[in-house]
C-alpha positions, 0 to 999 in steps of 0.5 A: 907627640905622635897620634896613637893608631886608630887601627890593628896593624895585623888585622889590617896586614890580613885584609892587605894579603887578601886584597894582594892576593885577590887583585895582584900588585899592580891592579890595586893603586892607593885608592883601591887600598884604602877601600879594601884595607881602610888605611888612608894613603897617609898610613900607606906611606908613613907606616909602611912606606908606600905600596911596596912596603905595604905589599912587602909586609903582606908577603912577609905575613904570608910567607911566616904563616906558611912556614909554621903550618905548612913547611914546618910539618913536611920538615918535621913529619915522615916521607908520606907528610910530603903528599900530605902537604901536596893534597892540601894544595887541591883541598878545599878549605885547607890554608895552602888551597885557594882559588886564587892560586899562591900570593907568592906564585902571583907576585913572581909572576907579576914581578917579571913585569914589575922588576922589584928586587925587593919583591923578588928577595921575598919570592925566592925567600919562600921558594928557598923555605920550601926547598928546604922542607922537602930537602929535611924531609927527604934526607930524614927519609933516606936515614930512616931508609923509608926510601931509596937511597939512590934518588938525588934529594936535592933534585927531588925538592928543586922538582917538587918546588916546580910542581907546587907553583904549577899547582898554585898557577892552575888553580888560579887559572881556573879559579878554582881550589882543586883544579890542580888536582892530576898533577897532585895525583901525578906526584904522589903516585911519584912518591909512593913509587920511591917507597922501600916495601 
């Protein structure tokens, strides 16, 4: 009969993302892992099958959390719930902001090096939700003739999506959560400009 947990999966699935999302895929070996996450080696590779699943969970939390709170709105809300999100990125204590840049950023980086397709199928997974928000979100605003009708939609997403991982590279750079704020500034001045008066 198999031993009962001695431990919460998704609180310790959080402590995962953080320490991923701090110290990188390659940077942590099982040892660190145990110590940051208090999963012996055992539970790393019986539960969640080595570091690659483990980190394949944590990306998967992550990527669920951002498309309910963050994706879901631009998707649902108007053309400006665009440059809301995009501030968010620059503003401290929001969920999309950190210092420590976007797990997801990081990983696609840090994957060109490490050549997971599994990794990468997470990374473009998000990226593709993204896109897809921003997408809805501009098509709805065409309908709603809230915006030009002649801009390419499709365009404007794949462009926004770039951005957003700029963003996220700056403020990882620089450690700091508002440190991609001119090109924020840049994009939403961008947007309003597509506004019909």
């Amino acid at each position: 009969m198999a031993r009962p947990k001695s431990y919460n999966v998704e609180e310790v699935v959080e402590r995962v993302v953080y320490a991923f999302w701090q110290h990188g895929y390659q940077a942590l070996g099982l040892r660190e892992l145990e110590n940051l996450t208090g999963l012996n080696q055992f539970a790393i590779r019986s539960e969640f099958g080595g570091k690659e699943g483990l980190y394949l969970t944590a990306l998967e939390l992550y990527t669920e959390r951002a498309i309910s709170h963050a994706m879901q709105p631009v998707r649902d809300g108007g053309f400006r719930q665009i440059s809301v999100f995009l501030t968010s990125l620059v503003t401290d204590g929001s969920m999309t902001s950190s210092k420590y840049g976007c797990l997801i950023v990081n990983t696609g980086i840090e994957n060109a090096r490490v050549g997971s397709k599994r990794l990468d199928e997470a990374v473009r997974r998000y990226w593709h939700e993204l896109e897809s928000s921003f997408l809805v979100c501009l098509q709805n605003a065409i309908a709603a003739e809230e915006i030009d009708p002649d801009i390419d939609p499709e365009q404007i997403a794949k462009g926004l999506v770039s951005a957003v991982m700029g963003v996220h590279a700056q403020n990882r750079l620089d450690q700091k959560t508002d440190a991609g704020m001119q090109l924020v500034d840049i994009l939403c001045s961008q947007l309003k400009s597509m506004e019909l008066s």
